[in-house]
C-alpha positions as CSV (number, residue, x, y, z in Angstrom):
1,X,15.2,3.7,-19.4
2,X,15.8,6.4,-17.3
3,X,12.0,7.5,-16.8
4,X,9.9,6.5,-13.2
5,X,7.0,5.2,-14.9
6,X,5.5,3.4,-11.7
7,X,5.0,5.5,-8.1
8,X,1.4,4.1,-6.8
9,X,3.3,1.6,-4.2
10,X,7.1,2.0,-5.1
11,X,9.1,4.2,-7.9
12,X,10.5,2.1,-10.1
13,X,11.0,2.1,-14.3
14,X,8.2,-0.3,-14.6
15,X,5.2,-2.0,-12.9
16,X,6.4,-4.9,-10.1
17,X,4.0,-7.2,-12.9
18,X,6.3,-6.7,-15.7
19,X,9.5,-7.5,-13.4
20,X,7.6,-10.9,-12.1
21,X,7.2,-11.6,-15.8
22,X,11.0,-10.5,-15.8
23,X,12.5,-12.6,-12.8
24,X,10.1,-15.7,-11.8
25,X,12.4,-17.4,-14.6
26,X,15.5,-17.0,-12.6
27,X,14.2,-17.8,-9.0
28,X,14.7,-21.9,-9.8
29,X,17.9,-21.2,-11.4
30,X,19.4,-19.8,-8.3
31,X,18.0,-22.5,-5.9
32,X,14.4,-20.5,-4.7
33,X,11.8,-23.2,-3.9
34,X,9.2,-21.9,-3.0
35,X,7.4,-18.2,-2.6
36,X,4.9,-17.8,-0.4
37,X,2.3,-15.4,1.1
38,X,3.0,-15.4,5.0
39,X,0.8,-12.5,6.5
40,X,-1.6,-15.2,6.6
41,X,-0.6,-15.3,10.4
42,X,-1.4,-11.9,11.2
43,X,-4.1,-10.1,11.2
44,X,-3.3,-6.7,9.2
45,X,-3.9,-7.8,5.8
46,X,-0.3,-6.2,4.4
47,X,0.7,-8.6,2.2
48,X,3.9,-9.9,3.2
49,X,5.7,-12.9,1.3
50,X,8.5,-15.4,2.2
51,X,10.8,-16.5,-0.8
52,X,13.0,-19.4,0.4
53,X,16.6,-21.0,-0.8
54,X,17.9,-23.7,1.0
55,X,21.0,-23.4,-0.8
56,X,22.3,-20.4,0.6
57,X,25.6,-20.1,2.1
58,X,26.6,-21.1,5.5
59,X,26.5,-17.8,7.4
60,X,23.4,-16.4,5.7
61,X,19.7,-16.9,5.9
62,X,17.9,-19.0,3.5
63,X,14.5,-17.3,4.2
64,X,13.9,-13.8,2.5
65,X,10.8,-11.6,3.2
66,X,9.3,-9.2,0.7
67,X,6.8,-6.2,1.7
68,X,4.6,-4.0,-0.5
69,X,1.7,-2.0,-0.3
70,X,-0.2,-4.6,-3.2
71,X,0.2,-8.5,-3.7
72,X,2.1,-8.2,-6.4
73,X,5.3,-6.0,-4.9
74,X,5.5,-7.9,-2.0
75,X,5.9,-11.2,-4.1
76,X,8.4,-9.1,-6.2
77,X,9.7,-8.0,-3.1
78,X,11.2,-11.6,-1.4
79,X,12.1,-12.3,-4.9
80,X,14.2,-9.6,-5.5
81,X,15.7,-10.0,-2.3
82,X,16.5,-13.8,-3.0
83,X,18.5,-12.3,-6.2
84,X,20.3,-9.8,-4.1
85,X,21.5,-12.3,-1.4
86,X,22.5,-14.9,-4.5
87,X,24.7,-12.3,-5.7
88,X,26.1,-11.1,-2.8
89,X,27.3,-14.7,-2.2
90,X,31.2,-15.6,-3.5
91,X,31.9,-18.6,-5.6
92,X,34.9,-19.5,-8.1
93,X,34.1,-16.8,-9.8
94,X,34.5,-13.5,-7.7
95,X,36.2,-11.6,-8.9
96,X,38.9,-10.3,-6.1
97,X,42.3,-9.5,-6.0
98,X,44.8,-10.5,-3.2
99,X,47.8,-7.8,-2.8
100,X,48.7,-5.4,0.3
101,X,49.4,-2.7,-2.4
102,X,46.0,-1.6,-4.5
103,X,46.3,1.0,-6.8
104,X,43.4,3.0,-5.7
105,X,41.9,2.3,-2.3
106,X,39.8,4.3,-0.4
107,X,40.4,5.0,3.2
108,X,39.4,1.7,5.1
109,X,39.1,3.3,8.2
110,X,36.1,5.5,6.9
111,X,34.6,2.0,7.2
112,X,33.9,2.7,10.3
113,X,35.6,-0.2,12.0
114,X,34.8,-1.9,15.7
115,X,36.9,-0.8,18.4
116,X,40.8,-2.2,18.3
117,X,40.6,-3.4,15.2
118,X,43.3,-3.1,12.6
119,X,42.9,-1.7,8.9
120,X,44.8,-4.3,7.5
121,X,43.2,-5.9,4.4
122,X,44.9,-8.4,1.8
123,X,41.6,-8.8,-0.4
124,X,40.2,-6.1,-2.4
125,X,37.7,-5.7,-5.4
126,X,37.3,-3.1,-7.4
127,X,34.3,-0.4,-8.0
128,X,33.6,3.0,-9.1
129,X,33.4,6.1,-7.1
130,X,30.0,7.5,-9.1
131,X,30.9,11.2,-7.4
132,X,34.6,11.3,-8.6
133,X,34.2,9.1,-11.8
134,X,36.9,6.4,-10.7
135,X,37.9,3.3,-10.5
136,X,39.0,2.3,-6.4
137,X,39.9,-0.7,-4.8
138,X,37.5,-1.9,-1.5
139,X,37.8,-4.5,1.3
140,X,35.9,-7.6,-0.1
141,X,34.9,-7.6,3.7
142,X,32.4,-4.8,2.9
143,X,31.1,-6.4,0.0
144,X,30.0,-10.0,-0.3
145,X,27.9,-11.6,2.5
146,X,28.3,-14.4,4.3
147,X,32.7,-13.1,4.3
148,X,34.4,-15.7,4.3
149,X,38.1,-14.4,5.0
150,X,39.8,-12.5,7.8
151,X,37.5,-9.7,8.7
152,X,37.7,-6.1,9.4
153,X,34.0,-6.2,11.1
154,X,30.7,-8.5,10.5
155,X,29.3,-8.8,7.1
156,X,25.8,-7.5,6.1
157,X,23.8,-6.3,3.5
158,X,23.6,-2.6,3.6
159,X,23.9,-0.7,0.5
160,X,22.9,-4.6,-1.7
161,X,20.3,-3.6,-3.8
162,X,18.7,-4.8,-7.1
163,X,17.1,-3.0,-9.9
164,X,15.0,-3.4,-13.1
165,X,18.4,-1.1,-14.2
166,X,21.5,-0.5,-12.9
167,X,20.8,2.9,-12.5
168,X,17.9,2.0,-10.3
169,X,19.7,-0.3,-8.4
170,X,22.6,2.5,-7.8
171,X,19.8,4.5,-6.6
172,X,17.8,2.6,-4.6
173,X,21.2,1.4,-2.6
174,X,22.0,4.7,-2.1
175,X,18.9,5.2,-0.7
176,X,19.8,2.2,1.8
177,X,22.8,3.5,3.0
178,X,20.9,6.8,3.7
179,X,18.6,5.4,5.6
180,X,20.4,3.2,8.2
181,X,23.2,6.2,8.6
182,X,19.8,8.3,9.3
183,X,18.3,5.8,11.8
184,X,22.1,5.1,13.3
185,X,22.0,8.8,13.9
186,X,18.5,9.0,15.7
187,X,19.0,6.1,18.0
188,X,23.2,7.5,19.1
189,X,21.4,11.2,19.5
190,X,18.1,9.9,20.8
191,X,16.5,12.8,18.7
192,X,13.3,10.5,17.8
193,X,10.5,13.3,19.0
194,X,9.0,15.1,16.0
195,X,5.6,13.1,15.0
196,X,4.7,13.0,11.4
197,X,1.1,14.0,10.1
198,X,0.0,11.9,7.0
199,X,-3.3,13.8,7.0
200,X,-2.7,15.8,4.1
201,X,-0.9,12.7,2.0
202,X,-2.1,12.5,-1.8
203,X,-0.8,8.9,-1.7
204,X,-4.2,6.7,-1.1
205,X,-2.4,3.9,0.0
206,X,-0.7,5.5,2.8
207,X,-4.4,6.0,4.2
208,X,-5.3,2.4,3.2
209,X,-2.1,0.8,4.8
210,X,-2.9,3.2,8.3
211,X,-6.9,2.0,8.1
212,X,-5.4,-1.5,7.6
213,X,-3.4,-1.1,11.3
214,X,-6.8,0.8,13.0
215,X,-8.9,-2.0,11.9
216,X,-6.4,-4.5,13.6
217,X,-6.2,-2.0,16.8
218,X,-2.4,-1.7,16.2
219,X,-1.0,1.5,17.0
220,X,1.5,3.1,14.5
221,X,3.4,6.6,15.2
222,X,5.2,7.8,12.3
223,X,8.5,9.8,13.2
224,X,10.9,11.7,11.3
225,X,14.6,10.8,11.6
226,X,16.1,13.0,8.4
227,X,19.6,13.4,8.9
228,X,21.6,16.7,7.4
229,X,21.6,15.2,4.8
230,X,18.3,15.8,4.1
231,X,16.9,13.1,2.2
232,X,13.1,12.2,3.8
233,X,13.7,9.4,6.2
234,X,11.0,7.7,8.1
235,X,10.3,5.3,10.9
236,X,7.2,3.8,11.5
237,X,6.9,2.1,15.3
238,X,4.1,-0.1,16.1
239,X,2.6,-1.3,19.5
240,X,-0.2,-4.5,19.5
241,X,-2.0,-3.7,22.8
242,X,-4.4,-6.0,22.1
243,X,-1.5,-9.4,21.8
244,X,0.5,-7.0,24.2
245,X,3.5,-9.4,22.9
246,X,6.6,-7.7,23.0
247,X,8.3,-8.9,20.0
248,X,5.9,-7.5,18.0
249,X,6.7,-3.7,19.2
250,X,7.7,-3.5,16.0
251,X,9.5,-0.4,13.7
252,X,10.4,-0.2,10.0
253,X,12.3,2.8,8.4
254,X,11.9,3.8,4.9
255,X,13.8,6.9,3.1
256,X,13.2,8.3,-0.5
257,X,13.7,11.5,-2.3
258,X,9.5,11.5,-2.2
259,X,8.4,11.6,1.5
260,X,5.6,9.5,0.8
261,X,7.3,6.7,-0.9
262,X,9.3,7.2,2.6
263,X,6.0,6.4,4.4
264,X,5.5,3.7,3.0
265,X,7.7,1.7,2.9
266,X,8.2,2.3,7.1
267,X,4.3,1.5,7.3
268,X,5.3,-2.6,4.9
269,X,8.2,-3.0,6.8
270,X,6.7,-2.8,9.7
271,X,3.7,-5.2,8.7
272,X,6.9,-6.9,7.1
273,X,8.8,-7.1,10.5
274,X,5.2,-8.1,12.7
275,X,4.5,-11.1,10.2
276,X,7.9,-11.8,9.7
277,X,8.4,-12.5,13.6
278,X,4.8,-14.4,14.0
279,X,6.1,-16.5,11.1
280,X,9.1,-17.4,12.6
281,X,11.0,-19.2,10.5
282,X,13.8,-16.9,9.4
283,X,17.3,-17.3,11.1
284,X,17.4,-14.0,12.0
285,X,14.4,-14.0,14.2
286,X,16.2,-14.7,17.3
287,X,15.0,-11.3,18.4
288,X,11.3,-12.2,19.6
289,X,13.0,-15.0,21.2
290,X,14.9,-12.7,23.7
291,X,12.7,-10.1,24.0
292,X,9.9,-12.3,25.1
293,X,11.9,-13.4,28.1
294,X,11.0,-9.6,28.9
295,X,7.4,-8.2,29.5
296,X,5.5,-6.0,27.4
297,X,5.8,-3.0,29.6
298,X,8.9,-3.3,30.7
299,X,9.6,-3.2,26.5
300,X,7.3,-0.8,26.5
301,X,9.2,1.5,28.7
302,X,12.7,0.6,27.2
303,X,11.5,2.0,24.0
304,X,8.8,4.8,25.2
305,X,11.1,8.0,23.5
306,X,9.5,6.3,20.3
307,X,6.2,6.5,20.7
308,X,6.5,10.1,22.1
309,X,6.6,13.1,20.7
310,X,7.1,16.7,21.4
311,X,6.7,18.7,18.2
312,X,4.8,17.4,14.8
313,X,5.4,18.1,10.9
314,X,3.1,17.5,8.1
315,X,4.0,15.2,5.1
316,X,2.9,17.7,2.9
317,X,5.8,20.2,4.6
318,X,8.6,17.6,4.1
319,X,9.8,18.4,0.2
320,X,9.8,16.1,-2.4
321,X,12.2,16.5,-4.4
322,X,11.6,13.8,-7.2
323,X,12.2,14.4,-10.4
324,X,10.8,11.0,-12.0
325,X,13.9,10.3,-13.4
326,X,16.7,8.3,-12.0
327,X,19.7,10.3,-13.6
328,X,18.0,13.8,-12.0
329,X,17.7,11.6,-9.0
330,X,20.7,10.2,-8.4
331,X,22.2,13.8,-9.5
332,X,20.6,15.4,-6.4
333,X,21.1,12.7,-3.8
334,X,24.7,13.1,-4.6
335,X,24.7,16.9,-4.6
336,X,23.3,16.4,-1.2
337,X,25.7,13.8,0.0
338,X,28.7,15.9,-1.2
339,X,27.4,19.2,0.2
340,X,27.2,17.3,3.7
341,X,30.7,15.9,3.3
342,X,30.3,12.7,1.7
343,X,32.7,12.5,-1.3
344,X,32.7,8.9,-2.5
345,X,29.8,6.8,-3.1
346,X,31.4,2.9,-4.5
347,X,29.7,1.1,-6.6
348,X,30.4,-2.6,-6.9
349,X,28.5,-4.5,-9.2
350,X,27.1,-8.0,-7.9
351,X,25.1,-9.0,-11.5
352,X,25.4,-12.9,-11.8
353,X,21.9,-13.5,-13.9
354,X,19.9,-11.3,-16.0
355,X,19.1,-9.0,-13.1
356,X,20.8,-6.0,-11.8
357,X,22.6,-6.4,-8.9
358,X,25.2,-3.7,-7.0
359,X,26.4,-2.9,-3.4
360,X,26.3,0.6,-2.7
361,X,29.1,1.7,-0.2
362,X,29.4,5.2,0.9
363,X,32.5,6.0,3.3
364,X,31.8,8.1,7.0
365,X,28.1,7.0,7.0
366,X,27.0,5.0,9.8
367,X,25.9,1.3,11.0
368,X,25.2,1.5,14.5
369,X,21.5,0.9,14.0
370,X,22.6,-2.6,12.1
371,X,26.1,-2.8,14.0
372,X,26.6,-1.8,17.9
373,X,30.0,-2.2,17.8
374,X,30.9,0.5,15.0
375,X,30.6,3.9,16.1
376,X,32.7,6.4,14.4
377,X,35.0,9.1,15.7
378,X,32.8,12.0,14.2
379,X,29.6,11.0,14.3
380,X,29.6,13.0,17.8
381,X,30.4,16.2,15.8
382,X,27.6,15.5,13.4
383,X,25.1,15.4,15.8
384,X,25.6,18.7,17.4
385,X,26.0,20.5,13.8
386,X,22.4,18.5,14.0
387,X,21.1,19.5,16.9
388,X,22.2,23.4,16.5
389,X,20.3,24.1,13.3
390,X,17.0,22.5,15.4
């Protein structure tokens, strides 16, 4: 089931209706009460859903946001995202291993750990290196979320991804990791100035999703952050002048071997992240808390490199370099990862019910855009090889 047979709204192995048929079983099983449309609150029209657990772990939210460019993948959307965060959970049946000599591990420090800390770790699990075809040992720290033990750095959820496969939860993980080393690189270099066109996009929902933000009088400037790497990565920043509240100076960042996948899902995460901090009721929302202690301008200013720009590319000049199937996919995003010095990329899976479930780790790429405190050693050396082939 290797074939992308869906790639209207997403690119996935099958239509988000066949996996709600698939997964709305599960959702009571692992403690979801309720799913619920939320965008309600806003005035876009991007449907946005909420999928709530009350039982999830001290440490992690309990409130899990889905986006889409239809109904029907954003409800898929929270719901996968439920599943992933279940998974991601430890209970009496993790499997880990506590021992200060593993057979195979890989080099903590290309973790990228905060500053002073110590590489010492006593629990390890193991996964497979999908670029050298072995078995290694990593830090249950960068694994499982809420992390309960002694920790090398905060827990999160980079690289946790679900799937109607494994394979295209490997992939779309990957994809993750990608992306926030891509954004982390943009926002440490401040190189956030070349505009994308969508003009010339084939995709008819990209022009849908834009009309959707005109019609609301919300402004939305797509940017191009691709790293060396060179798989499409997208941000999409959004300024209400019309609330002029500045919690809702909103970005989303989407990457994908198809630029216009890419697009859009910046363009739902960003209606994502605007009804997501109207609604509120996520623990992670302290954001628009803060920054509403601020003005809108003086936001405004803080963040004005992102809604400038001094050169422009066309969606349609960005390559696309899917293949509609995930084994040819996953085969070039690794090519591409290797040939930019990225030899491992871990695999750990996370499957507890009858959906896919991994966590995606690849060592030297960044966090900075989810984690302020962990900046590697080289990443200064990556963005001048960056800057000199500008």
């Amino acid at each position: 089931m290797d074939e992308i047979t869906y790639t209207l709204a997403s690119y996935r192995v099958c239509s988000p209706e066949e996996t709600w048929k698939k997964i709305e079983p599960i959702l009571k099983d692992i403690g979801v009460t309720r799913i619920a449309r939320i965008d309600g609150l806003d005035r876009v029209g991007i449907p946005v859903y909420s999928a709530i657990r009350p039982t999830a772990k001290e440490g992690a939210i309990s409130v899990y946001s889905g986006k889409g460019a239809t109904d029907i993948q954003a409800r898929v959307s929270s719901a996968m995202e439920a599943i992933e965060r279940y998974s991601a959970e430890m209970d009496e049946k993790t499997n880990v291993k506590t021992t200060q000599n593993p057979k195979n591990p890989i080099d903590v420090n290309e973790l990228i750990l905060p500053p002073n800390t110590k590489p010492n770790v006593d629990v390890w699990v193991e996964g497979y290196d999908i670029i050298n075809d072995e078995f290694v040992e990593v830090p249950a720290n960068a694994v499982f979320h809420p992390y309960e033990g002694r920790r090398l750095f905060r827990s999160n959820t980079n690289g946790l991804a679900s799937g109607n496969t494994r394979d295209e939860a490997i992939f779309h993980g990957m994809l993750e990791v990608i992306e926030r080393d891509a954004w982390s690189i943009a926002e440490l270099s401040r190189r956030t100035y070349r505009r994308v066109s969508i003009e010339d996009a084939k995709n008819p929902l990209i022009h849908e999703l834009m009309e959707k933000f005109r019609k609301a009088k919300i402004n939305v400037i797509l940017k191009d952050l691709t790293s060396e790497v060179g798989i499409p990565t997208i941000a999409a920043i959004s300024d209400d002048d019309v609330l002029r509240d500045p919690a809702l100076l909103c970005m989303g960042v989407g990457c994908h071997i198809h630029p216009e996948i890419a697009v859009l899902r910046a363009l739902t995460e960003v209606a994502q992240s605007r009804a997501t901090q109207i609604h509120g009721a996520r623990e992670d929302t302290v954001r628009g808390d803060i920054v509403r202690r601020v003005s809108y301008e003086r936001m405004k200013r803080i963040h004005k490199r992102w809604f400038e720009y001094k050169e422009e590319i066309s969606i349609s000049d960005i390559p696309n370099n899917a293949k509609l199937n995930l084994k040819k996919d996953m085969k070039f995003v690794k090519e591409r990862l290797v040939e930019s010095g990225f030899e491992r990329v871990v695999v750990v899976d996370l499957k507890k019910v009858n959906v896919d479930v991994v966590r995606v780790i690849i060592p030297k790429m960044e966090v900075y855009c989810i984690d302020r405190d962990r900046i590697s050693p080289w990443v200064r050396e990556r963005i001048r090889k960056i800057m000199d082939k500008l």
